[in-house]
C-alpha positions as CSV (number, residue, x, y, z in Angstrom):
1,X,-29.3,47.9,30.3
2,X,-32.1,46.7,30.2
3,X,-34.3,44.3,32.4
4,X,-37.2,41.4,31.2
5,X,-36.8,39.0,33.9
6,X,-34.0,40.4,36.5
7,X,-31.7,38.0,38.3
8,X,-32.5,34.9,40.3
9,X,-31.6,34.2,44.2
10,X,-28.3,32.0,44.0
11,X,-28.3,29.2,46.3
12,X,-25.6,28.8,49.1
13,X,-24.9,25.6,49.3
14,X,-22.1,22.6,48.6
15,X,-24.1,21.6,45.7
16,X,-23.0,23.6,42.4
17,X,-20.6,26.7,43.0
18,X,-22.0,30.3,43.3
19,X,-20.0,31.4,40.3
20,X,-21.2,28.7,38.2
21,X,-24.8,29.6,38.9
22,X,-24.1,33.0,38.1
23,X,-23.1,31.9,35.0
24,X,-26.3,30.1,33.9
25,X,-28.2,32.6,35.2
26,X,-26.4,35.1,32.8
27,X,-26.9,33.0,29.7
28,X,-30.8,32.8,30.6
29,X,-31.1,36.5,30.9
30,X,-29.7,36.6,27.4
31,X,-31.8,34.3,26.1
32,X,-34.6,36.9,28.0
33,X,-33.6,39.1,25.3
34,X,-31.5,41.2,28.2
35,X,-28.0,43.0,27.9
36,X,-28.3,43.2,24.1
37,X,-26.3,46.0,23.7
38,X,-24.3,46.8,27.4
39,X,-23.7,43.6,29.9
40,X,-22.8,44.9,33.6
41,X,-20.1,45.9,34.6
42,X,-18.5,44.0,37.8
43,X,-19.7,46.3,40.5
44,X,-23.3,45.9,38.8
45,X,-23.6,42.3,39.6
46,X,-22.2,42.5,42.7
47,X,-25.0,44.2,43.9
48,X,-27.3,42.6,41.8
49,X,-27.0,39.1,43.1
50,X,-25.3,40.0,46.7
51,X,-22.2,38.2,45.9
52,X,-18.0,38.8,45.9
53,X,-16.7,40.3,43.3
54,X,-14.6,37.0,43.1
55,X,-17.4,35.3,42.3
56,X,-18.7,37.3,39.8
57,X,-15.0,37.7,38.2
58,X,-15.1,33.5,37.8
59,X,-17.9,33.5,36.0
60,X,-17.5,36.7,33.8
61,X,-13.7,34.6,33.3
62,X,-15.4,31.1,32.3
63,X,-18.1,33.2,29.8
64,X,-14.9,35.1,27.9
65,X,-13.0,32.1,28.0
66,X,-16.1,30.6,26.1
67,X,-16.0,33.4,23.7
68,X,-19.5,34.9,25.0
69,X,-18.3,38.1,26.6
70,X,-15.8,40.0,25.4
71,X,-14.3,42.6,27.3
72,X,-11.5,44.7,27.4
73,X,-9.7,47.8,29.6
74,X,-11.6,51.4,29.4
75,X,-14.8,49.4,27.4
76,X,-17.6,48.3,28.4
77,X,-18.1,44.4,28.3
78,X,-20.6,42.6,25.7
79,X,-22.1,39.1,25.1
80,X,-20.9,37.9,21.9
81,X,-23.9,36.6,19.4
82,X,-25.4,33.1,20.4
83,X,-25.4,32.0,16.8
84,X,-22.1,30.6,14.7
85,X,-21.9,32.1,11.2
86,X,-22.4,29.4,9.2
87,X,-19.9,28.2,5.7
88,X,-22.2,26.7,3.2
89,X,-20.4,23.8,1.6
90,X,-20.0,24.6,-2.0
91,X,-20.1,28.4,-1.8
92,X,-17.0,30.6,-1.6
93,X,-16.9,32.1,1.8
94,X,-17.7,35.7,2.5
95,X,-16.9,36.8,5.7
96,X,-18.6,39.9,5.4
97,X,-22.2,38.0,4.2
98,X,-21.8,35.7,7.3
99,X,-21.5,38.8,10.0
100,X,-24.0,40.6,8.9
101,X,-26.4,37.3,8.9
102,X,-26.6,36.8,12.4
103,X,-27.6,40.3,12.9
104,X,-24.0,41.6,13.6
105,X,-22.9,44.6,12.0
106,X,-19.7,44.3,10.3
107,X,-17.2,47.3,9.3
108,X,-13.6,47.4,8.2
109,X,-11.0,49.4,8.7
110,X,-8.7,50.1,5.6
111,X,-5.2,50.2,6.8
112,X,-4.0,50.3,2.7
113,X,-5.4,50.6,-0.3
114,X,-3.3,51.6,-3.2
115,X,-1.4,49.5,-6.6
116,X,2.1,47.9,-5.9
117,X,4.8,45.2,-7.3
118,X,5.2,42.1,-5.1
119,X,6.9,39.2,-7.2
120,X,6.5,36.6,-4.7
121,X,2.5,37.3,-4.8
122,X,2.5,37.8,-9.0
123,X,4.5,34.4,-9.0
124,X,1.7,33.1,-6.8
125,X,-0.8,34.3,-9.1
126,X,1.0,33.0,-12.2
127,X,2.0,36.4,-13.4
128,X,5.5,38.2,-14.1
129,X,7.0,39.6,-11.1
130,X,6.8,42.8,-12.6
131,X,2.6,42.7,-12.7
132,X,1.5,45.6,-11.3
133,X,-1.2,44.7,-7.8
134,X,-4.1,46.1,-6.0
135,X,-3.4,45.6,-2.5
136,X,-6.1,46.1,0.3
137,X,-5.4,45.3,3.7
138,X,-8.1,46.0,6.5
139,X,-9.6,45.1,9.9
140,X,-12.4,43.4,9.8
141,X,-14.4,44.6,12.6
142,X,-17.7,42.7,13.8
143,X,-19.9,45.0,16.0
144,X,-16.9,46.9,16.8
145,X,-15.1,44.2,18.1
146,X,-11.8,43.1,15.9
147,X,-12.3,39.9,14.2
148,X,-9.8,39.1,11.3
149,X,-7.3,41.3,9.3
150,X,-7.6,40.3,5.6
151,X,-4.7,41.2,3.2
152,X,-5.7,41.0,-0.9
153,X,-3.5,40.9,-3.7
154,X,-5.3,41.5,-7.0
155,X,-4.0,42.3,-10.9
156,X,-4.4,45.8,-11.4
157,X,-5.4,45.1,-15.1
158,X,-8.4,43.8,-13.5
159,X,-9.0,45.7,-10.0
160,X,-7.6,49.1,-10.5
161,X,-11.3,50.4,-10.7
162,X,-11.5,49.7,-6.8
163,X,-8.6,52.1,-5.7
164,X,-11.4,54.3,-5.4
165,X,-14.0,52.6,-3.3
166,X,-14.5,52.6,0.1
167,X,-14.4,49.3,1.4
168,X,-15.6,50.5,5.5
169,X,-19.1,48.6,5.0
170,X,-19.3,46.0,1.6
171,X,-17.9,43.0,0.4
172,X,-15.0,42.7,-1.7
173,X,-16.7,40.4,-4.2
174,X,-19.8,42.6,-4.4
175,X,-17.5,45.7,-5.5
176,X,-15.1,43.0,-8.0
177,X,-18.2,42.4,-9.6
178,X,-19.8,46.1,-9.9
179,X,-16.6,48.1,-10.5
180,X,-14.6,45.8,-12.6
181,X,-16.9,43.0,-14.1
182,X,-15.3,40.0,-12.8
183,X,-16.6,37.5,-10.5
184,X,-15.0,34.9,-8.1
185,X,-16.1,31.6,-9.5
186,X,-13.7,29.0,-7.8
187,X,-10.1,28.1,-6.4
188,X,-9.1,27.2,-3.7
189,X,-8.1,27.7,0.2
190,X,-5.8,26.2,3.1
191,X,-6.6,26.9,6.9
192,X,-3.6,26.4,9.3
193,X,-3.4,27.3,13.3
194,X,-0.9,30.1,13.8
195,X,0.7,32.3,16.9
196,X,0.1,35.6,16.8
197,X,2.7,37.9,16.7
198,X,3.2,41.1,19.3
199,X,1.8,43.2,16.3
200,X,-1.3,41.2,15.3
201,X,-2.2,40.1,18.8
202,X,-2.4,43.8,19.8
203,X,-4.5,44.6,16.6
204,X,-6.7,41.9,17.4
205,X,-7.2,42.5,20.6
206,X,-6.4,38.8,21.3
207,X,-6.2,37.2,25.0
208,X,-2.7,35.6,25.3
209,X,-3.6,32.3,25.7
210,X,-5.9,32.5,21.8
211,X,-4.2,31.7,18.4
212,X,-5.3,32.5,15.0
213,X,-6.0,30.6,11.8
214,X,-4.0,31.8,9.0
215,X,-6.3,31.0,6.0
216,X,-4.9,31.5,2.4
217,X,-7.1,31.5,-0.9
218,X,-6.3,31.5,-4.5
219,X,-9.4,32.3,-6.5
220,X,-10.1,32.5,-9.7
221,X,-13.0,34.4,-11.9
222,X,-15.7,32.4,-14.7
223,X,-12.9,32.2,-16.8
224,X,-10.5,30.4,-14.5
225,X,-8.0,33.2,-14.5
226,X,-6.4,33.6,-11.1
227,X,-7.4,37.0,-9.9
228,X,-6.8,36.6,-6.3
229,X,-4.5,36.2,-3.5
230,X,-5.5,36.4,0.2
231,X,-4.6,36.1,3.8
232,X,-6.9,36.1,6.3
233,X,-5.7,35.8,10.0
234,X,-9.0,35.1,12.4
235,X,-9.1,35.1,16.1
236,X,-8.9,31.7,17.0
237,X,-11.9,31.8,19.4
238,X,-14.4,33.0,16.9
239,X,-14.1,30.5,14.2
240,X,-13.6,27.1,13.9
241,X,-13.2,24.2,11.4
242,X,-16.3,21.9,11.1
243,X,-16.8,19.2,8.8
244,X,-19.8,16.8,8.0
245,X,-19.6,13.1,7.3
246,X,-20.9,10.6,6.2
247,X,-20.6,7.1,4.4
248,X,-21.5,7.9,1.0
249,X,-19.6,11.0,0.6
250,X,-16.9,10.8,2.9
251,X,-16.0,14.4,5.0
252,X,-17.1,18.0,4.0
253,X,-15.6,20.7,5.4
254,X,-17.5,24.2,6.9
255,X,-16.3,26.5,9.1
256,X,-18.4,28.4,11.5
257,X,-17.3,31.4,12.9
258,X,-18.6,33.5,16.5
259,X,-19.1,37.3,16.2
260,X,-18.1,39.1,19.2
């Protein structure tokens, strides 16, 4: 850990609660350019500042319940990044672009790769039910911390090339476009708030009281051939729905997401 500026006294008094000044005095030493990699543990601070470990486990509770520290049992805790990833109107949405432009480093874990029938997905695509698919399903990690798990359905006329890359640190776009030729021009996507199952709120790592958004896109390449189907689920707590307004042009929508 390491120290710029060091803690400030708390004040005892019936003005503004000790936890609560613990709290702002947190954020500031971040801002100090401190606890960039580790944040202390419990015992740390309760030494640090001279205060009960209740005190310090209220305002460690407000800051996760913010989404700026995450922490969870046999790791140590970490301040989230300060900075929303940002959806540019107008631009498809890559998750991967958006983590690793706040400074985050993202990495995903393939839990299956490999070619499949599904009619209800072929149907969705506008294909026979027959169509043989490239199916890749991963964790999307962002510095090390589970963020989404994002499940693609792609014709294997068109993405059999990527059964043999290795999707743990680049885009799927970037290797569409390399390996196969075709790029992701348009379509279109639906967000919706969902509860998280046993399964996906373990893989996620997700507090009981956070839900997810389910987000489904339907994209096609230059050609406006549909070439992809895709759920995303996304903790809840790291992304949310934004949209800009304004007389002329009614609402646009963006959707910033928070890194942990």
């Amino acid at each position: 850990m390491t120290s710029r500026s060091g803690p400030r006294s708390l004040t005892r008094s019936a003005g503004k609660p000790l936890w609560a000044q613990l709290r702002a005095d947190l954020l500031r030493r971040l801002e100090d350019g401190e606890f960039r990699d580790v944040f202390p543990g419990e015992h740390d601070l309760v030494a640090e500042y001279q205060v009960s470990r209740h005190t310090v486990r209220e305002a460690l509770r407000q800051l996760r319940a913010e989404g700026l520290v995450t922490a969870r049992r046999g790791k140590v805790s970490r301040f989230t990044a300060g900075r929303p990833l940002e959806q540019k109107v107008g631009e498809a949405y890559s998750l991967f672009r958006s983590v690793e432009e706040v400074g985050a480093v993202q990495r995903s874990v393939v839990r299956v790769l490999d070619q499949r029938a599904d009619g209800v997905i072929a149907a969705r695509l506008g294909f026979e039910e027959s169509t043989p698919l490239v199916y890749l399903e991963r964790l999307r990690l962002a510095d090390e911390e589970p963020l989404a798990v994002d499940r693609v359905w792609l014709p294997a006329d068109v993405a059999r090339p990527l059964l043999d890359v290795d999707f743990t640190h680049t885009s799927l776009y970037d290797e569409l476009e390399r390996h196969c030729g075709t790029r992701i021009s348009g379509g279109w996507e639906r967000i919706r708030a969902v509860t998280p199952g046993r399964g996906e709120r373990t893989l996620l790592h997700c507090p009981e009281s956070t839900a997810l958004f389910a987000i489904d896109r339907l994209g096609h390449d230059t050609g406006l051939r549909q070439v992809e189907w895709r759920q995303t689920l996304v903790r809840a707590d790291r992304f949310a729905v934004a949209a800009a307004f304004s007389t002329d042009d009614g609402y646009r929508l963006g959707a910033p997401v928070r890194t942990p």
